[in-house]
RODO-2510 file (C-alpha; in nm, 4 decimals, decimal comma):
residues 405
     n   res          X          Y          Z
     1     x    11,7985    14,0930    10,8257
     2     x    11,8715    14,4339    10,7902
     3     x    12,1862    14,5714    10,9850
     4     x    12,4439    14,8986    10,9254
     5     x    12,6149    14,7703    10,6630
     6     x    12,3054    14,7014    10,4279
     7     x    12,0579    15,0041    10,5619
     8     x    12,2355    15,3061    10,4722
     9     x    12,4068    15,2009    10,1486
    10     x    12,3499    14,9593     9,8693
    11     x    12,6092    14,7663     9,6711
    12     x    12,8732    14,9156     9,4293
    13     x    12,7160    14,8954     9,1448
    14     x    13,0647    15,0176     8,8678
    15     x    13,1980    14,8875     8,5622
    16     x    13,4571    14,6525     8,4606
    17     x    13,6324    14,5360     8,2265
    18     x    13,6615    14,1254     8,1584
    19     x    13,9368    13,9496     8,0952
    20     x    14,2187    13,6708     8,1803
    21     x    14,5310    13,7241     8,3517
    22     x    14,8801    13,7840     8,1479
    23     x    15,1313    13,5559     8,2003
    24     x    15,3519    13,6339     8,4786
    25     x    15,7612    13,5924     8,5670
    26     x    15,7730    13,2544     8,7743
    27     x    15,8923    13,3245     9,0805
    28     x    16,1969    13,2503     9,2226
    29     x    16,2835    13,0815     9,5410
    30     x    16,3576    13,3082     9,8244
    31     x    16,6744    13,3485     9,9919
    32     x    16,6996    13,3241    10,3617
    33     x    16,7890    13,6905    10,3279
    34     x    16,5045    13,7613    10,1505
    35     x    16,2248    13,5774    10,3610
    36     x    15,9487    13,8161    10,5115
    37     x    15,7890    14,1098    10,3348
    38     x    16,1422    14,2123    10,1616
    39     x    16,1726    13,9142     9,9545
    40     x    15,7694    13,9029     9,9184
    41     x    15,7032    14,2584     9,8090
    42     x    16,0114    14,2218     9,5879
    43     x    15,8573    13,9265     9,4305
    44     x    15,4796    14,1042     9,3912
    45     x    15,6703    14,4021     9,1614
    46     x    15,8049    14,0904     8,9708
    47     x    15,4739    13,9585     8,8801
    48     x    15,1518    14,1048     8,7457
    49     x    14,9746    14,2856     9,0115
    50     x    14,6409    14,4559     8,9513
    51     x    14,6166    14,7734     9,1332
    52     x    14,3978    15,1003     9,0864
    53     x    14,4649    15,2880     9,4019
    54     x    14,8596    15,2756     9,5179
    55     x    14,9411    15,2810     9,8350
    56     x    15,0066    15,6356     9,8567
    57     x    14,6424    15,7112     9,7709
    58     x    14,7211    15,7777     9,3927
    59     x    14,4483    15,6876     9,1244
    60     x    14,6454    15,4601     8,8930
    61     x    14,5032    15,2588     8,5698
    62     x    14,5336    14,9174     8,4450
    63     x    14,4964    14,7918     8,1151
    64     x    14,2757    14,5237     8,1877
    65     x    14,0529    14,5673     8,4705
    66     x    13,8613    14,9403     8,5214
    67     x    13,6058    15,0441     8,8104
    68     x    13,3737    15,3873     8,7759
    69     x    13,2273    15,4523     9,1240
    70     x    12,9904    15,7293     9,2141
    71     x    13,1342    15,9706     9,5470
    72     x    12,8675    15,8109     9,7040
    73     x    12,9725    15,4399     9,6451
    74     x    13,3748    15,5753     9,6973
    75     x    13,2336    15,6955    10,0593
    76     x    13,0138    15,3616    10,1059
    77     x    13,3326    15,1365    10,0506
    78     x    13,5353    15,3750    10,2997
    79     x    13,2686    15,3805    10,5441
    80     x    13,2364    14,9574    10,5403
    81     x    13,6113    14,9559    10,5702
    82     x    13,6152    15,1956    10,9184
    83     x    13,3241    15,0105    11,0331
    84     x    13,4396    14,6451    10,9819
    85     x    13,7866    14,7732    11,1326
    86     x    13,5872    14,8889    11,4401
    87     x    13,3633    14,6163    11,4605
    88     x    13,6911    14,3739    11,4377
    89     x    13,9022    14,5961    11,6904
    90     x    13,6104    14,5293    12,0045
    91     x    13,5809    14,1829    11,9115
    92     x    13,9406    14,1565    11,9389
    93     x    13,9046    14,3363    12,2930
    94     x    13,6180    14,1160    12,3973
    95     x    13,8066    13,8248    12,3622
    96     x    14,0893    13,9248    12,5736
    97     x    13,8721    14,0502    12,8566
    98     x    13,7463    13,6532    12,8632
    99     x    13,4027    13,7383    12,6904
   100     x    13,4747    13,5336    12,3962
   101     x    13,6475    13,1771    12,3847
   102     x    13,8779    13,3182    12,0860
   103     x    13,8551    13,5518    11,8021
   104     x    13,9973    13,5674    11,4159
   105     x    14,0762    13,9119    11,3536
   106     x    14,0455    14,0734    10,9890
   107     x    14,2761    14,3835    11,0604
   108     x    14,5055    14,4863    10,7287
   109     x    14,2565    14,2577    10,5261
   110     x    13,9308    14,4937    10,4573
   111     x    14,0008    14,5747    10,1523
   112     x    14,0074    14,2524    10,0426
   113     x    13,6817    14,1461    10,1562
   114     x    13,4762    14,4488    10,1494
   115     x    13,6374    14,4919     9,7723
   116     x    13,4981    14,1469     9,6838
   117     x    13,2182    14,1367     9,8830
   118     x    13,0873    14,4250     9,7563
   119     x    13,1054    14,2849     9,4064
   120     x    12,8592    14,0854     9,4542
   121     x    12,5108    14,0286     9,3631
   122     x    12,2247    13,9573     9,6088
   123     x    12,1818    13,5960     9,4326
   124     x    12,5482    13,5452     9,4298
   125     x    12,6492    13,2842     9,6731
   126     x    12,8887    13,2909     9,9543
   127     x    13,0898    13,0019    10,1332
   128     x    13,3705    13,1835    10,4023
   129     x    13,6040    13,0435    10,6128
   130     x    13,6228    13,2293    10,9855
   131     x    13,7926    13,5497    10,9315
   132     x    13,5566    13,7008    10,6929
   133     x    13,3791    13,9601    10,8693
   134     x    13,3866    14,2539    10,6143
   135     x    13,2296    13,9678    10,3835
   136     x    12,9959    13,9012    10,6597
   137     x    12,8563    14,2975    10,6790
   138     x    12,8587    14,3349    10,3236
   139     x    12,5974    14,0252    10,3137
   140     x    12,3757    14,2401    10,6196
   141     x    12,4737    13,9118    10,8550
   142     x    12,4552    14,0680    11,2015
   143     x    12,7764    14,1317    11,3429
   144     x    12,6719    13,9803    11,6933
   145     x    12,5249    13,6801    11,5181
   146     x    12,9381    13,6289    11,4617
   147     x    13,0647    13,7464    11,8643
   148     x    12,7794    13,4230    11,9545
   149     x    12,9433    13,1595    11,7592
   150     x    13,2960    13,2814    11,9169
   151     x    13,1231    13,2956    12,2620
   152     x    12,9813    12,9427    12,2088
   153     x    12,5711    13,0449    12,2399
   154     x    12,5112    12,9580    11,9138
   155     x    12,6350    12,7677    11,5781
   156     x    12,6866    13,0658    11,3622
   157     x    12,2865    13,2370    11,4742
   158     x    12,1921    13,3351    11,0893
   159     x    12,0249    13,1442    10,8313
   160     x    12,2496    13,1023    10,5124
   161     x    11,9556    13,1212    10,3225
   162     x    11,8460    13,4490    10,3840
   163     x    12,1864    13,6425    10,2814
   164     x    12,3482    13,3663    10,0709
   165     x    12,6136    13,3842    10,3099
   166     x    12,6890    13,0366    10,4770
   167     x    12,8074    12,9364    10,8075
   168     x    13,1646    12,9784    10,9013
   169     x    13,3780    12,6725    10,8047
   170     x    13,6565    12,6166    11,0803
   171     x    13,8174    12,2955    10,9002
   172     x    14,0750    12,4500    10,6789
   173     x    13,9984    12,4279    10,3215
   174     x    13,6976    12,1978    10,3169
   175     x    13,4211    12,5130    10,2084
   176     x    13,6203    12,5387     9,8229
   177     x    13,4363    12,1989     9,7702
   178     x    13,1531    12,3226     9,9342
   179     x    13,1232    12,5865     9,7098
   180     x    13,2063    12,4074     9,4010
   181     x    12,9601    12,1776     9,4448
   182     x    12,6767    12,4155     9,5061
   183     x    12,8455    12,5844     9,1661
   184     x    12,7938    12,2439     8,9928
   185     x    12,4209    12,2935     9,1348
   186     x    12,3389    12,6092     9,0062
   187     x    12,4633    12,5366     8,6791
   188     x    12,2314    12,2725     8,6667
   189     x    11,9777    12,5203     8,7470
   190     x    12,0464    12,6464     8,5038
   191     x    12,0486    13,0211     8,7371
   192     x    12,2891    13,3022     8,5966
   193     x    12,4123    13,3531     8,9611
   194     x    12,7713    13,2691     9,0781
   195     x    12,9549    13,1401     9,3565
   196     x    13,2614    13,2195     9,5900
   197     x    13,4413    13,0515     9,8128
   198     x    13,7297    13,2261    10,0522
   199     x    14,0282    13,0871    10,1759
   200     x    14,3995    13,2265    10,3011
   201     x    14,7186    13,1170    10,1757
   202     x    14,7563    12,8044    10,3591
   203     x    14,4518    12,6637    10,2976
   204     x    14,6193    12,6754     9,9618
   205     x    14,8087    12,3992    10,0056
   206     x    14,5391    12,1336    10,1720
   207     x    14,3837    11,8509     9,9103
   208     x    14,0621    11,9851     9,9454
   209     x    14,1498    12,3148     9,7955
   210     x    14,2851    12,0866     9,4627
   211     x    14,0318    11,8479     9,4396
   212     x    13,7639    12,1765     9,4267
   213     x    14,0171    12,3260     9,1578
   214     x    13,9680    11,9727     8,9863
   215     x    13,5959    11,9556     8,9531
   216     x    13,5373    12,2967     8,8941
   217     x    13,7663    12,3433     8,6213
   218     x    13,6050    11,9784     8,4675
   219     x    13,2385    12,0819     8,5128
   220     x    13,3468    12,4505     8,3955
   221     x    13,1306    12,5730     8,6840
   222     x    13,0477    12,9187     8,7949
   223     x    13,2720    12,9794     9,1020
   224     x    13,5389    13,2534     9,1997
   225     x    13,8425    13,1190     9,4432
   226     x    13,9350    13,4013     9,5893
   227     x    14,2515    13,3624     9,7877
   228     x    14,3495    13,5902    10,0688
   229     x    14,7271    13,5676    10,0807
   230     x    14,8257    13,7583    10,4191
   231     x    15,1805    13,6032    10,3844
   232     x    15,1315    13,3858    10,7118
   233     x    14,9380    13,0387    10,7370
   234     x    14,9564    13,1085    11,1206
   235     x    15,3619    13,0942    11,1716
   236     x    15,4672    12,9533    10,8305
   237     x    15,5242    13,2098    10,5542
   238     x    15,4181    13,1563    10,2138
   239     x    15,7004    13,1288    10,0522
   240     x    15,7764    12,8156    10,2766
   241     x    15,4337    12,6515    10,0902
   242     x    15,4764    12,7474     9,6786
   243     x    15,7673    12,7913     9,4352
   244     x    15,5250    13,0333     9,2423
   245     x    15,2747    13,2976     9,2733
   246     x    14,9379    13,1039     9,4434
   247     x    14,7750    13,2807     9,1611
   248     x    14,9463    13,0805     8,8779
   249     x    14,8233    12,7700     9,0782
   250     x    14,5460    12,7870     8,8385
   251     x    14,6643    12,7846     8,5125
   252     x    14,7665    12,4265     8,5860
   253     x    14,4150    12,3294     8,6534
   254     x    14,3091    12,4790     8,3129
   255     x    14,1693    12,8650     8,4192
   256     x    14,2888    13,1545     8,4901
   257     x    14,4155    13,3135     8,7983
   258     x    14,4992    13,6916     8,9018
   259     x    14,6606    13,8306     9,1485
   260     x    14,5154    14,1971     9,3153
   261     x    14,6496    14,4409     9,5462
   262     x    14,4666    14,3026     9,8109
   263     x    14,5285    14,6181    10,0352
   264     x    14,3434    14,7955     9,7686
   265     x    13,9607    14,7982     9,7464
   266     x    13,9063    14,9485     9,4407
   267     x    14,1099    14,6977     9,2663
   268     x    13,9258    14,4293     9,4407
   269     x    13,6487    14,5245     9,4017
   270     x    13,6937    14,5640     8,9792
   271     x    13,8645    14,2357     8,9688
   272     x    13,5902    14,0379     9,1748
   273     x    13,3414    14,1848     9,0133
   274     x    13,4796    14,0832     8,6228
   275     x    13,5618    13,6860     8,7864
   276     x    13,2133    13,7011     8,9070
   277     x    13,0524    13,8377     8,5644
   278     x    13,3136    13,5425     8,3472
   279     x    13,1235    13,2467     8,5888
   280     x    12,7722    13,3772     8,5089
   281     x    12,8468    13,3654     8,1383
   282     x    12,9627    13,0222     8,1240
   283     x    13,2904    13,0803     8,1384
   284     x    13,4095    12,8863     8,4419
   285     x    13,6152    12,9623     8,7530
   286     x    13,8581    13,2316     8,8402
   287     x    14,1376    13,1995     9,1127
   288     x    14,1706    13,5719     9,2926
   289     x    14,4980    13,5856     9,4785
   290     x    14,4490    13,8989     9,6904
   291     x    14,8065    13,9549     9,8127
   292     x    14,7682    14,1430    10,1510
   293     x    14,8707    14,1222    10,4985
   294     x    14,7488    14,0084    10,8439
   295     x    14,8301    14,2804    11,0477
   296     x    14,7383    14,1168    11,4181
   297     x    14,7791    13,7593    11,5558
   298     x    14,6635    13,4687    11,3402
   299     x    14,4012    13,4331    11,6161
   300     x    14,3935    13,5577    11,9380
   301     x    14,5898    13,1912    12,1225
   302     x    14,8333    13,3405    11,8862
   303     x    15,1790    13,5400    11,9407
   304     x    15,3198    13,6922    11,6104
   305     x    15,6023    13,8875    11,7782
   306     x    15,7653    13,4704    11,8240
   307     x    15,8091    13,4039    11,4325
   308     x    15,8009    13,7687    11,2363
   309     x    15,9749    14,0831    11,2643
   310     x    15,8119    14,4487    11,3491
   311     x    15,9792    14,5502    11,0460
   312     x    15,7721    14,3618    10,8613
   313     x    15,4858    14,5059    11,0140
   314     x    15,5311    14,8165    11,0046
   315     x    15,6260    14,8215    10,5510
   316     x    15,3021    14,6704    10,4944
   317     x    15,1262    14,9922    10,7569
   318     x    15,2305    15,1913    10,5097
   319     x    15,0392    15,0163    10,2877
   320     x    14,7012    15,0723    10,5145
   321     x    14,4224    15,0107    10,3195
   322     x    14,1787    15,2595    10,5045
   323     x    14,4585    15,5541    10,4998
   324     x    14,5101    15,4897    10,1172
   325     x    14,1510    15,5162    10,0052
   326     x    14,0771    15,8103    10,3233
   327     x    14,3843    16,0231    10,1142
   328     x    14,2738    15,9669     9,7698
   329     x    13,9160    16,0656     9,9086
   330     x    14,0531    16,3918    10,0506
   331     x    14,2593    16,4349     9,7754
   332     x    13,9645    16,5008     9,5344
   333     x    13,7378    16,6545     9,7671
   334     x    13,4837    16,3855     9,7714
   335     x    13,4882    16,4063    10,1970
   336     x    13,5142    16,6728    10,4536
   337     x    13,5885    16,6831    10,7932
   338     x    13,1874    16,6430    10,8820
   339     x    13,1777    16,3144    10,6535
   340     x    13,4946    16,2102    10,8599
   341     x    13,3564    16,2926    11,1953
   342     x    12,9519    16,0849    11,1170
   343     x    13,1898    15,8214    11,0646
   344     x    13,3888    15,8251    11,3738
   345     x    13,0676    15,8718    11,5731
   346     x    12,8979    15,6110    11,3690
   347     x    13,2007    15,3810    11,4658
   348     x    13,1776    15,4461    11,8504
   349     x    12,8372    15,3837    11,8357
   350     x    12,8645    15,0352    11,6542
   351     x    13,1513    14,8998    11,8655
   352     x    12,8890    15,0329    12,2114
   353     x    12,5920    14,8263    12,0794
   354     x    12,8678    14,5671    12,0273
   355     x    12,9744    14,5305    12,3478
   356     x    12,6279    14,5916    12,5272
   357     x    12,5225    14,2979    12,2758
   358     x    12,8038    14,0274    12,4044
   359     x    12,7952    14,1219    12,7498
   360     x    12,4119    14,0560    12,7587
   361     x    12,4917    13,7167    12,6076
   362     x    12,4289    13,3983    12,8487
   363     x    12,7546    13,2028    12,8661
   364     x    12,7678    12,9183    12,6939
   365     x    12,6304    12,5664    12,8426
   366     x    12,9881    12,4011    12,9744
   367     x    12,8075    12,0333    12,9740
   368     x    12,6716    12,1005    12,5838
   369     x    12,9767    11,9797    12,4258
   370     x    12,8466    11,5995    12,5324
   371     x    12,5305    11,6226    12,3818
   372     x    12,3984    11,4803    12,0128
   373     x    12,7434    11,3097    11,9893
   374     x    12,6100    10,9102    12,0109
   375     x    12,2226    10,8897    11,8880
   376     x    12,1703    10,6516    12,1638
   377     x    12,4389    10,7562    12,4049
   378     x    12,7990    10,5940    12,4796
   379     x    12,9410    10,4770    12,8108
   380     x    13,2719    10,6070    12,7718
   381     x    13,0861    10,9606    12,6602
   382     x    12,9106    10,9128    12,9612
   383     x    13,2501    10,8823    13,1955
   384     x    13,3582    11,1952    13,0260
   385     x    13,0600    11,4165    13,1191
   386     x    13,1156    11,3105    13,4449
   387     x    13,4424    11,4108    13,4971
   388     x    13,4029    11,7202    13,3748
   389     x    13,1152    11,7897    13,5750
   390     x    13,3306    11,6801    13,8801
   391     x    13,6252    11,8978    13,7402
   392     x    13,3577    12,2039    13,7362
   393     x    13,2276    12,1131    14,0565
   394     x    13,5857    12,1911    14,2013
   395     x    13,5627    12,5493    14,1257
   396     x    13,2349    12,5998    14,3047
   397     x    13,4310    12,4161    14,6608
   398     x    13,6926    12,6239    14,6522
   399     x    13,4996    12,9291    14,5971
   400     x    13,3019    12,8666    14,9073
   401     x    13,6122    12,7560    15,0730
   402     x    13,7657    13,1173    15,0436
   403     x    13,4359    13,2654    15,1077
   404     x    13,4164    13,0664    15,4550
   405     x    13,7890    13,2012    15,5105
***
């Protein structure tokens, strides 16, 4: 399937440089004072944190991990970052206009995944959860193939197969042992490819995440964890879930883990692409701990303003991912105004076809839910259906009632 985000640009092909993690400060445990992004960002200058682009758009080096892009793939990684963000943004709109049943928004987070995603290779393997979207573009899935799952007219709409990019996983945690065991697989293979599996910060702390840490690290098989810490596992903050870095969550399962400027793509995209290049040489997982930030609602049935602070919000703007990368860009004359403006007229024109796309969507079957859940059928699944249909009968009287009136 060919879409924007494949058609006009191919993958980032730069170097890195391979190697583990140093050891890192524990951390300590926050104060009540120091809860929110304070306490957090004071903790991240504590420990190691990989970062090649700071957040005031300054190229910066680190000892152990390198990237050498081409202007052209510095303008493809900007381009799938403004996109995504778009792309995201009418979703997000959609939603709240009652065209889709609920959305996961990625905003604050594209670095992360277009950084990763685009460190991989077309036989790498992908297992998300629900939020990764830039992950989803970078892998050429259609972006309305996504808006149909949220609208309920389809179970996902793509075929994993044909982008190594597998359906969204909803159950929290459960697609690390997915992933691991389709690592074990291709290790049997005996294929060079590798594996990743995505998960957020509070995934984390479910069994499933430890049990996937367990095997692979056992088996030694090829698969990256790579972590999006955004601080919040919907209202509970991170530092409510681990008395150290997530990243050093690893060592205790025998590999190494690293943590990235997750707001920073080039850094992502360098560390990725070295985890990804250790698993296809036999040298066994990799947790990624991309520390970033969820800039909107943890969904959209969600209200941040009721548990954090536009304070916090508005330290980790400053740490836009887009606005770094667009400055550093500008800074060394690798875009002009007419790059800037294709873009921005690119943008309007995906977020149209968007919208045209979900609006010419049927709605979703309201009796479908009873379906293919007893092979032969169940009475009490049979009382249900009624109900409801009884319940959505209702609507229809009282329409014609105020018609009649």
């Amino acid at each position: 399937m060919t879409v924007e985000g494949t058609a006009q640009r191919k993958n980032a092909r730069g170097s890195s440089k391979r190697t583990t993690a140093k050891k890192a400060t524990p951390a300590k445990k926050a104060s009540p004072a120091k809860t929110g992004t304070a306490g957090r960002a004071e903790q991240a200058e504590q420990d190691q944190l990989v970062q090649l682009l700071t957040p005031e758009g300054k190229r910066v080096e680190h000892p152990d991990y390198s990237i050498d892009l081409s202007p052209e793939e510095l303008r493809g990684l900007y381009r799938d970052m403004v996109l995504t963000r778009q792309f995201d943004a009418e979703a997000t709109t959609l939603q709240r206009q009652g065209e889709l049943g609920l959305w996961a928004s990625l905003l604050g987070q594209e670095a992360a995944q277009i950084g990763s995603g685009r460190a991989l290779r077309d036989d790498d393997y992908v297992f998300p959860t629900y939020r990764e979207h830039g992950v989803a573009w970078c892998r050429g899935v259609d972006p309305t193939n996504l808006l149909g799952m949220f609208r309920g007219v389809n179970h996902g709409g793509w075929d994993p197969n044909s982008n190594n990019f597998h359906l969204y996983t909803i159950v929290i945690g459960s697609q690390t042992l997915h992933a691991t065991g389709y690592a074990m697989g291709v290790q049997k293979d005996g294929a060079d490819s590798a594996v990743i599996a995505y998960f957020g910060d509070g995934a984390s702390s479910q069994g499933d995440v430890a049990e996937s840490f367990t095997f692979s690290a056992v088996y030694n098989a090829p698969v990256v964890f790579f972590c999006q810490n955004n601080q919040w596992a919907i209202s509970e903050p991170t530092e409510k879930q681990t008395r150290v870095p997530l990243y050093q969550r690893a060592r205790g399962f025998g590999f190494p883990g690293v943590r990235v400027d997750g707001n920073d793509v080039l850094a992502c995209l360098a560390v990725t692409k070295a985890a990804l290049e250790r698993a296809r040489t036999g040298q066994g997982p990799m947790l990624i701990e991309a520390f970033t930030y969820r800039m909107g609602a943890h969904t959209t049935s969600d209200d941040p303003t009721r548990y954090r602070a536009d304070e916090e919000r508005a330290a980790w703007e400053a740490k836009d991912p887009i606005q770094r990368l667009r400055v550093y860009l500008q800074s060394e004359g690798l875009v002009d105004e007419e790059f800037l403006a294709s873009i921005e007229e690119e943008s309007v024109a995906l977020g149209k076809r968007v919208r045209e796309a979900v609006r010419a969507m049927p709605d979703p079957d309201h009796m479908a839910i009873f379906e293919n859940v007893y092979a032969d059928g169940h009475a009490l699944v049979d009382e249900e259906r009624a109900q409801f249909a009884a319940y959505q009968a209702s609507f229809a009287d009282a329409d014609a009632i105020a018609e009649g009136n």
